[in-house]
HTML snippet that shows the backbone in 3Dmol.js (N, CA, C, O; Angstrom):
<script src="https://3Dmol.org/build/3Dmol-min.js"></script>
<div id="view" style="width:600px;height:400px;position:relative"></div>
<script>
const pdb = `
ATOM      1  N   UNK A   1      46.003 -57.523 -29.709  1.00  0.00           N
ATOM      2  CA  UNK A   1      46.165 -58.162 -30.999  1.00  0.00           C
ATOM      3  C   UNK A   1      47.323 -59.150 -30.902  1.00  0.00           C
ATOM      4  O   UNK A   1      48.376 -58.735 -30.418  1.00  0.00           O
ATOM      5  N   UNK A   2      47.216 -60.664 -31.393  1.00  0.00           N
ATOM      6  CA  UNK A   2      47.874 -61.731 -31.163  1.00  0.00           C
ATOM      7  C   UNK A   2      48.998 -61.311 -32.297  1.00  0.00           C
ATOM      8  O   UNK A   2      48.738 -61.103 -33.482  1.00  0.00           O
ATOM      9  N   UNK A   3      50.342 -61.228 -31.667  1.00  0.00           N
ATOM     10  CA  UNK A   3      51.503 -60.577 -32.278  1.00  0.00           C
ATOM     11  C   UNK A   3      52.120 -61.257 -33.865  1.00  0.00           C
ATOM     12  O   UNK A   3      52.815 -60.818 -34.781  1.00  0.00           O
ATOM     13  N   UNK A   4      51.371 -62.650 -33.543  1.00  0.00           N
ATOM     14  CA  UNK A   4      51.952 -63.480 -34.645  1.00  0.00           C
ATOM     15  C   UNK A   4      50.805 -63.402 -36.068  1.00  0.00           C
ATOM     16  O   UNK A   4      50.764 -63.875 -37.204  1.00  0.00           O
ATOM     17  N   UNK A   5      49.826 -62.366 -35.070  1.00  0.00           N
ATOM     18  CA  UNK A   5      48.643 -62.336 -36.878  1.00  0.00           C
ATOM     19  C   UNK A   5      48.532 -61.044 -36.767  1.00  0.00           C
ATOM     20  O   UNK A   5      47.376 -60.624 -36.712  1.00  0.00           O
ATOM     21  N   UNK A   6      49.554 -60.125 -36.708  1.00  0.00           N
ATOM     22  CA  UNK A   6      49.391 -58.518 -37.287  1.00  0.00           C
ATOM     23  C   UNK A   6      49.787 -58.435 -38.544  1.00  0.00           C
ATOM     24  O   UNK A   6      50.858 -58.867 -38.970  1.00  0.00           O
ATOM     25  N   UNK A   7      49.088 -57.978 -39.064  1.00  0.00           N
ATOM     26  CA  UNK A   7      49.330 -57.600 -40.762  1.00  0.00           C
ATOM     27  C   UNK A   7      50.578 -56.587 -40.493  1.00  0.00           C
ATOM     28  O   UNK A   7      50.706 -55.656 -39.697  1.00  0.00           O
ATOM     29  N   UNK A   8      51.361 -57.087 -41.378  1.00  0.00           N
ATOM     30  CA  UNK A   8      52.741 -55.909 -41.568  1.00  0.00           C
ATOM     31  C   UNK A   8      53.309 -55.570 -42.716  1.00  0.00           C
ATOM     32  O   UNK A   8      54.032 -56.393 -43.278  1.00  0.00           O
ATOM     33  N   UNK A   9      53.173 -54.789 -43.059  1.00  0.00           N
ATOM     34  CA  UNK A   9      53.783 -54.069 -44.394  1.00  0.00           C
ATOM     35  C   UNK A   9      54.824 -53.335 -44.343  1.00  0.00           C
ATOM     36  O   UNK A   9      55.661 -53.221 -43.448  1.00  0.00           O
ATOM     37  N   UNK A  10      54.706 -52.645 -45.737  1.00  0.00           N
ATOM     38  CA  UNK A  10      56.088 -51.403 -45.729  1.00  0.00           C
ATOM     39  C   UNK A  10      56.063 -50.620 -46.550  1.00  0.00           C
ATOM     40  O   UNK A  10      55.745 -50.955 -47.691  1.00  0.00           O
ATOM     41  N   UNK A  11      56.412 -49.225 -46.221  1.00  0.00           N
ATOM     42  CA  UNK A  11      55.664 -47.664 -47.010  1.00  0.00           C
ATOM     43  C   UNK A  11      56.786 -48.048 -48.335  1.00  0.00           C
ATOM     44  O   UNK A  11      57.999 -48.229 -48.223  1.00  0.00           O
ATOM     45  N   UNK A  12      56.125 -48.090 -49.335  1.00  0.00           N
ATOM     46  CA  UNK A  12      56.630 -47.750 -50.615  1.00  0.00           C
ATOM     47  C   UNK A  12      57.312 -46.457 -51.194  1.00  0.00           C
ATOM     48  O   UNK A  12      58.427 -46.288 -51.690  1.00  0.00           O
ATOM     49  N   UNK A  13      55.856 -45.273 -50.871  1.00  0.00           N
ATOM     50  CA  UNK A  13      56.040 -43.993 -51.187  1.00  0.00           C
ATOM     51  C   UNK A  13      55.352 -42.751 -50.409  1.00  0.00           C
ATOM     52  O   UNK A  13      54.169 -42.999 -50.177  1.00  0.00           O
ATOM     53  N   UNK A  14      55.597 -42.009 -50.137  1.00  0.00           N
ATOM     54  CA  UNK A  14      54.983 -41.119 -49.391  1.00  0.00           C
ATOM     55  C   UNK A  14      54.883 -39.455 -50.005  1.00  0.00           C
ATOM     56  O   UNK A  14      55.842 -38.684 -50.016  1.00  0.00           O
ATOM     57  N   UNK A  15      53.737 -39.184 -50.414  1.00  0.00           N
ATOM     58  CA  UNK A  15      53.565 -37.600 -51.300  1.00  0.00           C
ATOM     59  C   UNK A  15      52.654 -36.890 -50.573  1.00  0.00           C
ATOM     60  O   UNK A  15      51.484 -37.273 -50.601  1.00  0.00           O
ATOM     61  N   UNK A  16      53.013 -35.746 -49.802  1.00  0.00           N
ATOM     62  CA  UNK A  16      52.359 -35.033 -48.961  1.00  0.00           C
ATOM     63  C   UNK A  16      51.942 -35.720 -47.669  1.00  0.00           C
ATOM     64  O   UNK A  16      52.840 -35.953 -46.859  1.00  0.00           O
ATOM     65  N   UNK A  17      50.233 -36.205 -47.262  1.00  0.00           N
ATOM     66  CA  UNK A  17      49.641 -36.666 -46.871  1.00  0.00           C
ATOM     67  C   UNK A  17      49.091 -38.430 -47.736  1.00  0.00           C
ATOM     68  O   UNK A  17      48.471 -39.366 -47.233  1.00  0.00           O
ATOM     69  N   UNK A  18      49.544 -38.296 -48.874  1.00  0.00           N
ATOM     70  CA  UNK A  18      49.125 -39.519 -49.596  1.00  0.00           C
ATOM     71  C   UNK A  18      50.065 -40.650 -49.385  1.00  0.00           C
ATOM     72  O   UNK A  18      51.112 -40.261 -49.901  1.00  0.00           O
ATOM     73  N   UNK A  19      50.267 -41.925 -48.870  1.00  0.00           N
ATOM     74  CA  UNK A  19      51.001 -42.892 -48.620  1.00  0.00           C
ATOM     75  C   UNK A  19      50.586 -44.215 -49.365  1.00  0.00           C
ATOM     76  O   UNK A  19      49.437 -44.621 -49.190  1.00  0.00           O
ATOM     77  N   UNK A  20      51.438 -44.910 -50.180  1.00  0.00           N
ATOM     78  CA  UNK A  20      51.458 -46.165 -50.321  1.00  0.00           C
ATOM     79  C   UNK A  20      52.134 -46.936 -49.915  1.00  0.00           C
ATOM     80  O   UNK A  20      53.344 -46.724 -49.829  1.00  0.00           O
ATOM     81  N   UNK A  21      51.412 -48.410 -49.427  1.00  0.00           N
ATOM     82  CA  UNK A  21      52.176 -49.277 -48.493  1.00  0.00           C
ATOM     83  C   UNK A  21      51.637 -50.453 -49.818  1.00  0.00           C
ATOM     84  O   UNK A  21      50.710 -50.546 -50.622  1.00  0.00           O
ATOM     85  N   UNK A  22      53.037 -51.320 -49.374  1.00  0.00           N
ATOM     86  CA  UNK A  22      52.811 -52.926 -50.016  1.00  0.00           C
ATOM     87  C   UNK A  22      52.668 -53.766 -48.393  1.00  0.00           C
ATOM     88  O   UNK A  22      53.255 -53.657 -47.316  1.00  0.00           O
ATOM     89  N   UNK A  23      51.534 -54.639 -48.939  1.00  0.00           N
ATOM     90  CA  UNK A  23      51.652 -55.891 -47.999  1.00  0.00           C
ATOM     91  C   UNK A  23      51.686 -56.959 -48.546  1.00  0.00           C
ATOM     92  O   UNK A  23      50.924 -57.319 -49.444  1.00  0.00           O
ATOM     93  N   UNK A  24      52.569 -57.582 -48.069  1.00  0.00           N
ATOM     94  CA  UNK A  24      52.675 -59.230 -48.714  1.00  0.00           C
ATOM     95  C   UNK A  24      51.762 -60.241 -48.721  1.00  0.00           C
ATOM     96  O   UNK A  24      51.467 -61.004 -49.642  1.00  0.00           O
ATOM     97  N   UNK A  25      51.306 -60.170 -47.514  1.00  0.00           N
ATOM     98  CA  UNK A  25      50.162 -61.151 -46.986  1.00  0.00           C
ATOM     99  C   UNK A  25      49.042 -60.964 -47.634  1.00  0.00           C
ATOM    100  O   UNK A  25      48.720 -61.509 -48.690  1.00  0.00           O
ATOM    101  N   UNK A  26      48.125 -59.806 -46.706  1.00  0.00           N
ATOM    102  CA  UNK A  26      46.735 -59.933 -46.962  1.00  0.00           C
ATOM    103  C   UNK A  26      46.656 -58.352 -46.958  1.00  0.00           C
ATOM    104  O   UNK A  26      47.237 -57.791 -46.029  1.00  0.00           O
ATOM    105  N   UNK A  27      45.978 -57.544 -47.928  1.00  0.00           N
ATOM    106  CA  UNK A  27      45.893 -56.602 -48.287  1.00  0.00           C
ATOM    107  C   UNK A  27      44.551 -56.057 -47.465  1.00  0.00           C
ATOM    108  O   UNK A  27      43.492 -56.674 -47.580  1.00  0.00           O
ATOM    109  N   UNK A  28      44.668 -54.638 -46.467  1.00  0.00           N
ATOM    110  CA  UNK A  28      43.778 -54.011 -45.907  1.00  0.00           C
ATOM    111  C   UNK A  28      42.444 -53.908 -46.636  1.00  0.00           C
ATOM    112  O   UNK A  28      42.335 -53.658 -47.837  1.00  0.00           O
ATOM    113  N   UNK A  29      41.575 -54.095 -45.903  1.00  0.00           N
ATOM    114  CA  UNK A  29      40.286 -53.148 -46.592  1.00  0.00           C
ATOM    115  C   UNK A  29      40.302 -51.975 -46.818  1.00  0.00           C
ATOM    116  O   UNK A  29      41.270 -51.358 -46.373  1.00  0.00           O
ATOM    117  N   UNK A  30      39.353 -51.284 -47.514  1.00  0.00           N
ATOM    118  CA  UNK A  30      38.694 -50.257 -47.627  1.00  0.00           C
ATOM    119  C   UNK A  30      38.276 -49.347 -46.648  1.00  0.00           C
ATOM    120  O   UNK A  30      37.187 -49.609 -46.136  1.00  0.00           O
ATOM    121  N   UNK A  31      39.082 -47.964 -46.108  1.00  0.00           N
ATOM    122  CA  UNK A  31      38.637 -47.789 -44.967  1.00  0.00           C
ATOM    123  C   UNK A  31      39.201 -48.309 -43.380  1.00  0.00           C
ATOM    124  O   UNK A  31      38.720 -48.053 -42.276  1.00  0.00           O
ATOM    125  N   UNK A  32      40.138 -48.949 -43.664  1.00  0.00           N
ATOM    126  CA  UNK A  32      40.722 -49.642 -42.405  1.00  0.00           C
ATOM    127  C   UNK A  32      42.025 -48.925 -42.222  1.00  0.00           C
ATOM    128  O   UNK A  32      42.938 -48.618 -42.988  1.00  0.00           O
ATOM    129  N   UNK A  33      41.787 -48.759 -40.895  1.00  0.00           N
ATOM    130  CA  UNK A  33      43.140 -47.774 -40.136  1.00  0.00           C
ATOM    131  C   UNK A  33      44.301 -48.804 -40.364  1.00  0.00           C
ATOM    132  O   UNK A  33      44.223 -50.029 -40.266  1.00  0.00           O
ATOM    133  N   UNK A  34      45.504 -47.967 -40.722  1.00  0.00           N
ATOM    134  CA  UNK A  34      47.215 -48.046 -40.743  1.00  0.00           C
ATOM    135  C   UNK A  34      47.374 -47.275 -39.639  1.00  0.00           C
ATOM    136  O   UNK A  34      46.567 -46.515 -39.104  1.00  0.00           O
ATOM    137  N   UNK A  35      48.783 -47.615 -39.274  1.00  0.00           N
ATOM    138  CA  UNK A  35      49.364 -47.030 -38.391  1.00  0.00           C
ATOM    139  C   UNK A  35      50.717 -47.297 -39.203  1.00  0.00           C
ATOM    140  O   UNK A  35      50.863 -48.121 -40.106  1.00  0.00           O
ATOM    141  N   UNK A  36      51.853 -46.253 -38.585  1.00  0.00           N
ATOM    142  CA  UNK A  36      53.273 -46.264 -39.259  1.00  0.00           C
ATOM    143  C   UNK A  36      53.979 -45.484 -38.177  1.00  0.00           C
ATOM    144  O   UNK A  36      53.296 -44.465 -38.079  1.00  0.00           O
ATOM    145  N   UNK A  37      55.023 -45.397 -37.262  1.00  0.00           N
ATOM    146  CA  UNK A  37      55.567 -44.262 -36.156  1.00  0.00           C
ATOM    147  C   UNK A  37      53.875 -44.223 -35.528  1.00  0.00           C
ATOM    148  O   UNK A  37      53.015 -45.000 -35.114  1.00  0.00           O
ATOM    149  N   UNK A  38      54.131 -42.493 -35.828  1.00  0.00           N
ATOM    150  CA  UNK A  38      53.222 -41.713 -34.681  1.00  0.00           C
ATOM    151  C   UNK A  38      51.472 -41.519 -36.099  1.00  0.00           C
ATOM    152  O   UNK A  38      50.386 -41.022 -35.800  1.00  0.00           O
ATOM    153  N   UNK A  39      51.836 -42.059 -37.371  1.00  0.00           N
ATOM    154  CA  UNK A  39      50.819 -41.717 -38.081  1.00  0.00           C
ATOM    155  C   UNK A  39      50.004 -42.167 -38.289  1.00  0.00           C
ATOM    156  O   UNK A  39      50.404 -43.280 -38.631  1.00  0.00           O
ATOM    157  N   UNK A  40      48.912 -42.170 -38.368  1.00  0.00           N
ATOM    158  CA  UNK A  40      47.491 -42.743 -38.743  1.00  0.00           C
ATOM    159  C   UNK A  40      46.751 -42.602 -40.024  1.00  0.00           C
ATOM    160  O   UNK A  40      46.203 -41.516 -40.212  1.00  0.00           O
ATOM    161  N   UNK A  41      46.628 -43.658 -41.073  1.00  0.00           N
ATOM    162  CA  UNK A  41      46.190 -43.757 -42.080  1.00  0.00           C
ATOM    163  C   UNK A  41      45.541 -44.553 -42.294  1.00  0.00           C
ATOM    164  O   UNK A  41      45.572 -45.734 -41.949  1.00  0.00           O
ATOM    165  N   UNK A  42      44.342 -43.565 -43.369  1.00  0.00           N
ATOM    166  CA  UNK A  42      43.033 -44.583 -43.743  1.00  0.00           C
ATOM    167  C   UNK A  42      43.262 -45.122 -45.006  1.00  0.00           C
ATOM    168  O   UNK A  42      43.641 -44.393 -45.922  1.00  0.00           O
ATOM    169  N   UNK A  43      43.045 -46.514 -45.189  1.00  0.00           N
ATOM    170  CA  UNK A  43      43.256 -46.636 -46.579  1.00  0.00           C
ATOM    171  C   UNK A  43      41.887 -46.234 -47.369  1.00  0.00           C
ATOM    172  O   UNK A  43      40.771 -46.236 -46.850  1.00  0.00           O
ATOM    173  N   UNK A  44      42.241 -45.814 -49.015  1.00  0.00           N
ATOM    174  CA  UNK A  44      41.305 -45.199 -49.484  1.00  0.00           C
ATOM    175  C   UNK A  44      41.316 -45.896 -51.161  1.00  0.00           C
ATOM    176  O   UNK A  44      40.534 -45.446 -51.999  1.00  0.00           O
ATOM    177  N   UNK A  45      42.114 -46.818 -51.439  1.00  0.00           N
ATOM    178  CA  UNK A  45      42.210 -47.210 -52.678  1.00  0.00           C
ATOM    179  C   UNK A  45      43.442 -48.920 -53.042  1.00  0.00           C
ATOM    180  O   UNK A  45      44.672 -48.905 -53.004  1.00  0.00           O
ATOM    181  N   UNK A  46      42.814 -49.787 -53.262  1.00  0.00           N
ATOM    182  CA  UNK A  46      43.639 -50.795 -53.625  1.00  0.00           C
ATOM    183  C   UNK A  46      44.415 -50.614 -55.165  1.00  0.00           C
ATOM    184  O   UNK A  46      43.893 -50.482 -56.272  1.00  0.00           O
ATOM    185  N   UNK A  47      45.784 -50.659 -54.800  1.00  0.00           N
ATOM    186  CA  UNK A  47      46.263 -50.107 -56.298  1.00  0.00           C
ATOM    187  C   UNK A  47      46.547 -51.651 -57.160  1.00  0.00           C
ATOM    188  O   UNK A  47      46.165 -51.901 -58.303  1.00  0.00           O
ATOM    189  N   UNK A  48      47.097 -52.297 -56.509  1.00  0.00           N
ATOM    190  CA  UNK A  48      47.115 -53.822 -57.338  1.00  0.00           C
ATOM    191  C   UNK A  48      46.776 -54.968 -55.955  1.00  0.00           C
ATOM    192  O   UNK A  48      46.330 -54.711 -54.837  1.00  0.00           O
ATOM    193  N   UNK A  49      47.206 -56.338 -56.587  1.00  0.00           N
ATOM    194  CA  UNK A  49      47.293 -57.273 -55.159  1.00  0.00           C
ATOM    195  C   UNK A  49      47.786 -57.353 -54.022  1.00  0.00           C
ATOM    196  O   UNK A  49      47.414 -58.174 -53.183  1.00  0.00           O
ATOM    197  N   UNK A  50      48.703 -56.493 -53.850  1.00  0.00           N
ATOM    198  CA  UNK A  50      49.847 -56.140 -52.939  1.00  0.00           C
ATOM    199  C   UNK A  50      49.786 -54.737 -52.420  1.00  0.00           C
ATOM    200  O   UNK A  50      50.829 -54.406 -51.856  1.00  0.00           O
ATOM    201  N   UNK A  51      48.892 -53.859 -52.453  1.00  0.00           N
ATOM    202  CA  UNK A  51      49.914 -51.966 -52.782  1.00  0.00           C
ATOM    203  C   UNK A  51      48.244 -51.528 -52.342  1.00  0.00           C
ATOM    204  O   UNK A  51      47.306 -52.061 -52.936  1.00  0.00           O
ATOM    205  N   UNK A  52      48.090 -50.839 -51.603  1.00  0.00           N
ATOM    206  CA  UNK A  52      47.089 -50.141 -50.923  1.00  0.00           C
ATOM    207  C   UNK A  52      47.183 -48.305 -50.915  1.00  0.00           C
ATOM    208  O   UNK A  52      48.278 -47.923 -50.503  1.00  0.00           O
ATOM    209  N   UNK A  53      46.566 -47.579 -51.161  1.00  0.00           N
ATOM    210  CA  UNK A  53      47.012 -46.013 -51.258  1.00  0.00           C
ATOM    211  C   UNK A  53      46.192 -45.520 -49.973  1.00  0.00           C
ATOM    212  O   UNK A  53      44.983 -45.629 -50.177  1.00  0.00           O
ATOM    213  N   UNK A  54      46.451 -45.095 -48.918  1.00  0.00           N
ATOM    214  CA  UNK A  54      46.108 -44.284 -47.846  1.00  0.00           C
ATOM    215  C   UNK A  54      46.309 -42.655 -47.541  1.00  0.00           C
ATOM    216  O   UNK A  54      47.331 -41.996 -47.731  1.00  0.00           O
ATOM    217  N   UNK A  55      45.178 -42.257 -47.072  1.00  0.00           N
ATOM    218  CA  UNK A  55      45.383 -40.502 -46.698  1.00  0.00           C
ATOM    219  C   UNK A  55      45.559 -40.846 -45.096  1.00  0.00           C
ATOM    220  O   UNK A  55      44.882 -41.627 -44.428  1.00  0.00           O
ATOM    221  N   UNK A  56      46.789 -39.942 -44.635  1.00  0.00           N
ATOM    222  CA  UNK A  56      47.138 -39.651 -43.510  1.00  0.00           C
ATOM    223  C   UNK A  56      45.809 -38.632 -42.418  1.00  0.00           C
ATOM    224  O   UNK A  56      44.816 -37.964 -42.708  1.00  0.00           O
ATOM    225  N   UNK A  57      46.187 -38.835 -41.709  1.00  0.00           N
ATOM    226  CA  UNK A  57      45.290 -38.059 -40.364  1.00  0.00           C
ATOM    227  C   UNK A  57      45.947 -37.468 -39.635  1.00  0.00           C
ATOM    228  O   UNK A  57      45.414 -36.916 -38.673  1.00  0.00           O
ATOM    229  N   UNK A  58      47.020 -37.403 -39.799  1.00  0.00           N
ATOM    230  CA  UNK A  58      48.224 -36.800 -38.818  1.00  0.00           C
ATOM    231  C   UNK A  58      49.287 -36.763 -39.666  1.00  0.00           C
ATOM    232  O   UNK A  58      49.570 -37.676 -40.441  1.00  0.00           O
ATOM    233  N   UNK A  59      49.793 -35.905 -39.569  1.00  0.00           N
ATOM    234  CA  UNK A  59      51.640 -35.584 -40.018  1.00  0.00           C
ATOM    235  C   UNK A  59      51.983 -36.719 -40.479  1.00  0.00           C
ATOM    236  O   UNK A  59      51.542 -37.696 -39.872  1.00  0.00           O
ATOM    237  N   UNK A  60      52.957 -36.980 -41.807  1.00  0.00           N
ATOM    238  CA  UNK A  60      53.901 -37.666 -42.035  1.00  0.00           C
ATOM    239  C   UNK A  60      55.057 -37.324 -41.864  1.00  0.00           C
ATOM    240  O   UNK A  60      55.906 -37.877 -42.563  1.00  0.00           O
ATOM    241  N   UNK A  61      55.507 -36.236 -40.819  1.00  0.00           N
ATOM    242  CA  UNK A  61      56.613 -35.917 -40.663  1.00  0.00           C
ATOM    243  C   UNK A  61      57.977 -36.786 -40.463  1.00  0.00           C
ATOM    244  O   UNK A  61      58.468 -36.391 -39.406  1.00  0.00           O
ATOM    245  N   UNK A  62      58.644 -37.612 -40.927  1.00  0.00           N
ATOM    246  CA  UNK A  62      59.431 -38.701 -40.004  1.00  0.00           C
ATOM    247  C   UNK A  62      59.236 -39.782 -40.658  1.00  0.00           C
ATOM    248  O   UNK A  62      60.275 -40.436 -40.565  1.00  0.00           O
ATOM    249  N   UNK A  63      58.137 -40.576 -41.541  1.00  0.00           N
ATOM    250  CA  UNK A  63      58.054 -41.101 -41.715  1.00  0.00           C
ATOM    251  C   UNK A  63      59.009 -41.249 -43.446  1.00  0.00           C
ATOM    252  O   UNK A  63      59.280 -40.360 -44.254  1.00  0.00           O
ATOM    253  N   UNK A  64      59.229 -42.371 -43.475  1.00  0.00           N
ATOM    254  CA  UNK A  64      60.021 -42.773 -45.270  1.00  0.00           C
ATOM    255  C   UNK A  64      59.625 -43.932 -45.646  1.00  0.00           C
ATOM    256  O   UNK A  64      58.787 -44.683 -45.147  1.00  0.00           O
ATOM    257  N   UNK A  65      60.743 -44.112 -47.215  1.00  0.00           N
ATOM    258  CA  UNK A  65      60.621 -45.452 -48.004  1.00  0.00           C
ATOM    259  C   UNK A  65      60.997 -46.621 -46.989  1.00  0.00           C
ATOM    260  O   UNK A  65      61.896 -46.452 -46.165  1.00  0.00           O
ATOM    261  N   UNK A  66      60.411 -47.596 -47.061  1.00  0.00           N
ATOM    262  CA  UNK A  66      60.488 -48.933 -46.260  1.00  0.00           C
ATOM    263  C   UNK A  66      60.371 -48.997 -44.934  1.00  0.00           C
ATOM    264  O   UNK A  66      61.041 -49.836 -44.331  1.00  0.00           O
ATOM    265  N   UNK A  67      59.563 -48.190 -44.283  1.00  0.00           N
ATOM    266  CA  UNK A  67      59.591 -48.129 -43.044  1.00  0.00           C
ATOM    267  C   UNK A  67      58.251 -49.240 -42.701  1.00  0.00           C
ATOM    268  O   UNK A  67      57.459 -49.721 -43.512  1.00  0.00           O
ATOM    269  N   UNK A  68      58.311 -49.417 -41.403  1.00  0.00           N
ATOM    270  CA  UNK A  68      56.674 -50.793 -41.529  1.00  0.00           C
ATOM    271  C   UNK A  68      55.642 -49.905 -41.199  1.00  0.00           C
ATOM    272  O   UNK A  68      55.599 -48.858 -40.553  1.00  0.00           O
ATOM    273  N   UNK A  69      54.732 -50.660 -41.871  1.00  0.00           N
ATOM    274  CA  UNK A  69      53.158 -50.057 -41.240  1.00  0.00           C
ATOM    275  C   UNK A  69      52.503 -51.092 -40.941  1.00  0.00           C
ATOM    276  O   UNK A  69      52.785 -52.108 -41.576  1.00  0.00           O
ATOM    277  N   UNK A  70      51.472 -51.167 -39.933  1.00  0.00           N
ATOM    278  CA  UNK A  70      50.854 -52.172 -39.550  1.00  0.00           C
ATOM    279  C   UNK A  70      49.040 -51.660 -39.455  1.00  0.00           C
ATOM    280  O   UNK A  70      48.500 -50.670 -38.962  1.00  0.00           O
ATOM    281  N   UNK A  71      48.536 -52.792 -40.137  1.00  0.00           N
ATOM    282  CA  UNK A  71      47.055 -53.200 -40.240  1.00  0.00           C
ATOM    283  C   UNK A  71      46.351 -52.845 -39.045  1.00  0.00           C
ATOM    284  O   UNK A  71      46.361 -53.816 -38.289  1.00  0.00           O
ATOM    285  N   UNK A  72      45.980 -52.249 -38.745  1.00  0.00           N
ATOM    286  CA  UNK A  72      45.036 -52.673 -37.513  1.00  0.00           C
ATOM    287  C   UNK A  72      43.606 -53.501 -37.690  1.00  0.00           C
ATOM    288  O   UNK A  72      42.817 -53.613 -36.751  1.00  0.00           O
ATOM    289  N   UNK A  73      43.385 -54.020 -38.897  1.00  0.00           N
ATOM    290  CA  UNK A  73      42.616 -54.849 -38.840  1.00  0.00           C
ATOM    291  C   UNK A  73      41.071 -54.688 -38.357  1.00  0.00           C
ATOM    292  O   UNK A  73      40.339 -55.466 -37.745  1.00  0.00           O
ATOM    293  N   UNK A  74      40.861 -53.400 -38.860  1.00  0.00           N
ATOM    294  CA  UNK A  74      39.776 -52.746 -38.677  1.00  0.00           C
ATOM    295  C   UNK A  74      39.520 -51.642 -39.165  1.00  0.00           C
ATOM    296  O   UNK A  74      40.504 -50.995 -39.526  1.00  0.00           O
ATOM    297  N   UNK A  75      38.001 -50.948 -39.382  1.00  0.00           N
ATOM    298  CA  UNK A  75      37.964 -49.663 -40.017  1.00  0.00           C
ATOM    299  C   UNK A  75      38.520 -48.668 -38.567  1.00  0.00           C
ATOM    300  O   UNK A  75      38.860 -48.812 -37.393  1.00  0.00           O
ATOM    301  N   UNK A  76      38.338 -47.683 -39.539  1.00  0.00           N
ATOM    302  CA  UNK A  76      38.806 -46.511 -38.747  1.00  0.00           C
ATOM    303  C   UNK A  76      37.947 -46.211 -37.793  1.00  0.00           C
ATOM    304  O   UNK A  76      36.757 -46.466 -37.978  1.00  0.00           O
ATOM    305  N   UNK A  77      38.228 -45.821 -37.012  1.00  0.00           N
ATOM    306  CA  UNK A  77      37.541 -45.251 -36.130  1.00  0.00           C
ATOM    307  C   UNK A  77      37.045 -44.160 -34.895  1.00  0.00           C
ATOM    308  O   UNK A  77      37.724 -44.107 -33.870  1.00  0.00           O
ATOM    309  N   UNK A  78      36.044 -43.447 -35.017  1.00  0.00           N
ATOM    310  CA  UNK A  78      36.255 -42.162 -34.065  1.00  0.00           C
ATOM    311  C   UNK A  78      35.155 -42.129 -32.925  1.00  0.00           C
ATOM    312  O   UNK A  78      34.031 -42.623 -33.015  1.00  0.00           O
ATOM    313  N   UNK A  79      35.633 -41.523 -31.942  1.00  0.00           N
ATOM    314  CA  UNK A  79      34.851 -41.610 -30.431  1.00  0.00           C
ATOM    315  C   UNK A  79      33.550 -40.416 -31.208  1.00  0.00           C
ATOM    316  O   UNK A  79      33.678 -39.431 -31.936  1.00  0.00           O
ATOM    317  N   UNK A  80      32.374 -41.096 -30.627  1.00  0.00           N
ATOM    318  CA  UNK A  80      31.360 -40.216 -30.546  1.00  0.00           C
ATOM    319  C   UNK A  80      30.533 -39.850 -29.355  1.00  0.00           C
ATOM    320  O   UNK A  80      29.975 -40.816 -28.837  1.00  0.00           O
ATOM    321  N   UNK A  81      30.273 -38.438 -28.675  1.00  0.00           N
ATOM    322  CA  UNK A  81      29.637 -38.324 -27.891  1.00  0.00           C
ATOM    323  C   UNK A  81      30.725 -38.316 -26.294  1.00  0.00           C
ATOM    324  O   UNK A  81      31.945 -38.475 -26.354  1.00  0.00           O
ATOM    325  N   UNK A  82      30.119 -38.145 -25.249  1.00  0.00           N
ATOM    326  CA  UNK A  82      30.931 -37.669 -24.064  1.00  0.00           C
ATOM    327  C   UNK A  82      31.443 -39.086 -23.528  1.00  0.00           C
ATOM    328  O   UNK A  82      30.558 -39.929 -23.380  1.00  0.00           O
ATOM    329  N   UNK A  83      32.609 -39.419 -23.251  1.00  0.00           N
ATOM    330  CA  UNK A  83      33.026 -40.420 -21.996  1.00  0.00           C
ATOM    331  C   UNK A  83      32.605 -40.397 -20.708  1.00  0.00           C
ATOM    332  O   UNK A  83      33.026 -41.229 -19.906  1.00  0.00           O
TER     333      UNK A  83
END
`;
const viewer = $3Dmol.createViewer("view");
viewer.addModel(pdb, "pdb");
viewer.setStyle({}, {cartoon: {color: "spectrum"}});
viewer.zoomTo();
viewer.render();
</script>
């Protein structure tokens, strides 16, 4: 991913497994993997123009207010079947 067009945001709020991030730019889809540290989040709800609400897949252990999260610019996604 070309470093100068990663979507980058920053966690607003974090409740349990539930995370909201603001992005300035261009607001994730529906379904499109976050990343933040070591966590992985799907977004699951656009709250205004800016503010996206995501469920975690992994621990938010570590994670806080204003920390970055970045777009991956794609839905989520999981391996199916044997390698």
């Amino acid at each position: 991913m070309d470093n100068n067009k990663i979507n980058r945001g920053q966690i607003k709020a974090i409740r349990g497994s539930v995370v909201d991030a603001f992005f300035p730019q261009l607001l994730p889809m529906i379904n499109y993997e976050l990343i933040s540290g070591e966590a992985i989040i799907e977004v699951t709800l656009h709250l205004d123009a800016n503010t996206v609400r995501g469920i975690a897949l992994t621990p938010t252990q570590g994670l806080k207010k204003g920390d970055e999260i970045i777009d991956m610019g794609h839905p989520l996604q999981v391996p199916v079947g044997s390698r």
